[in-house]
Structures are given as C-alpha cells and as structure tokens.
C-alpha positions in Angstrom: 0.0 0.0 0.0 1.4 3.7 -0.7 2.3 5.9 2.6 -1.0 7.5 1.9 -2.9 4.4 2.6 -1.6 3.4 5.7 -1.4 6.7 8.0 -2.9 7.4 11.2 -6.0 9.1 11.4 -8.1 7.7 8.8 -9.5 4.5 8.7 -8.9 2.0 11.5 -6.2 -0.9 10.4 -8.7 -3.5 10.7 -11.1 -1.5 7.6 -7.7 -1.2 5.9 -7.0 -4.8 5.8 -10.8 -6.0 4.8 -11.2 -3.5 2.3 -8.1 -5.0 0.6 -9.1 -8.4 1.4 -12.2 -7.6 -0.8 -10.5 -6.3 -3.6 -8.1 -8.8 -3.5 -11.1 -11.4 -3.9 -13.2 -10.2 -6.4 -13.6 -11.9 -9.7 -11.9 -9.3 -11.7 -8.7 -9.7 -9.5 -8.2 -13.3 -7.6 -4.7 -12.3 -6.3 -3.5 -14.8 -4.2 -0.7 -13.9 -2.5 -2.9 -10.2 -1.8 -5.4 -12.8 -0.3 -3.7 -14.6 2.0 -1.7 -11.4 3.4 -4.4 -9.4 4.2 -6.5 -12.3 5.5 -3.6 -12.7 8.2 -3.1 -9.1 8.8 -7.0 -8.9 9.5 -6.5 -11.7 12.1 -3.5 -10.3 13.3 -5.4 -7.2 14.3 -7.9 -8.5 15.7 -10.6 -8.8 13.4 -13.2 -11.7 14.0 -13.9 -14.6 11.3 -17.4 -13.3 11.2 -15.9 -10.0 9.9 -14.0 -12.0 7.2 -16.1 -14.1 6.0 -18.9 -11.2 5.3 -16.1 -9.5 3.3 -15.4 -12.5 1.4 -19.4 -12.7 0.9 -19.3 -8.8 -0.2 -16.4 -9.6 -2.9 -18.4 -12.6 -4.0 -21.4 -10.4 -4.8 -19.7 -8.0 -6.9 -20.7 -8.4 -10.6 -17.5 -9.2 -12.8 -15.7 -6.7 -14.4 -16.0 -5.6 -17.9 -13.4 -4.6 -20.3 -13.7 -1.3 -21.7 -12.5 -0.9 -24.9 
C-alpha cells in the first residue's frame, strides 16, 4: 500500500485490511498472494472470522468486471 494508505488518522487498520481483502477477492482480480496477506493481517489485528467471512461474501457479490474498450 502507498504511505497514503496506511497513516494514522483515517480509517482504522482492521477497515484497511478487509477493504483490501475484498479487492483482492473479487472476480476481476483473484490475487492470491494479496489474499492470504491481508486475511492474516486482519486476524493479526484483531478482526473476527465473522468480519472475514462477510467481506469474502461482499467480494463474491460484486458483478465481474467488464473490459472497456
């Protein structure tokens, strides 16, 4: 993430992480290795399975993306 992204002040950490978790997961991106990092940073901050699972549900539910072009 830039510097931007990951200053105090803002969002919490937690948001941070599952907001990247989702984009990570969507069908227009499947990045692995983004998965898996920000699933164990979420974790690692304390955020609950519930809270990850719902993101991953969120991400799910967003329509794939459409060249444009």
């Amino acid at each position: 993430m830039s510097d931007s992204a990951v200053e105090f002040g803002t969002s919490d950490a937690i948001s941070k992480e599952l907001l990247s978790l989702a984009a990570n997961s969507t069908l227009a991106q499947r990045y692995k290795p983004g998965f898996v990092l920000h699933v164990k940073n979420a974790l690692h901050l304390g955020a609950g399975g519930r809270a990850v699972r719902e993101t991953l549900d969120i991400a799910a539910a967003a329509p794939a993306h459409r060249c444009v072009g």
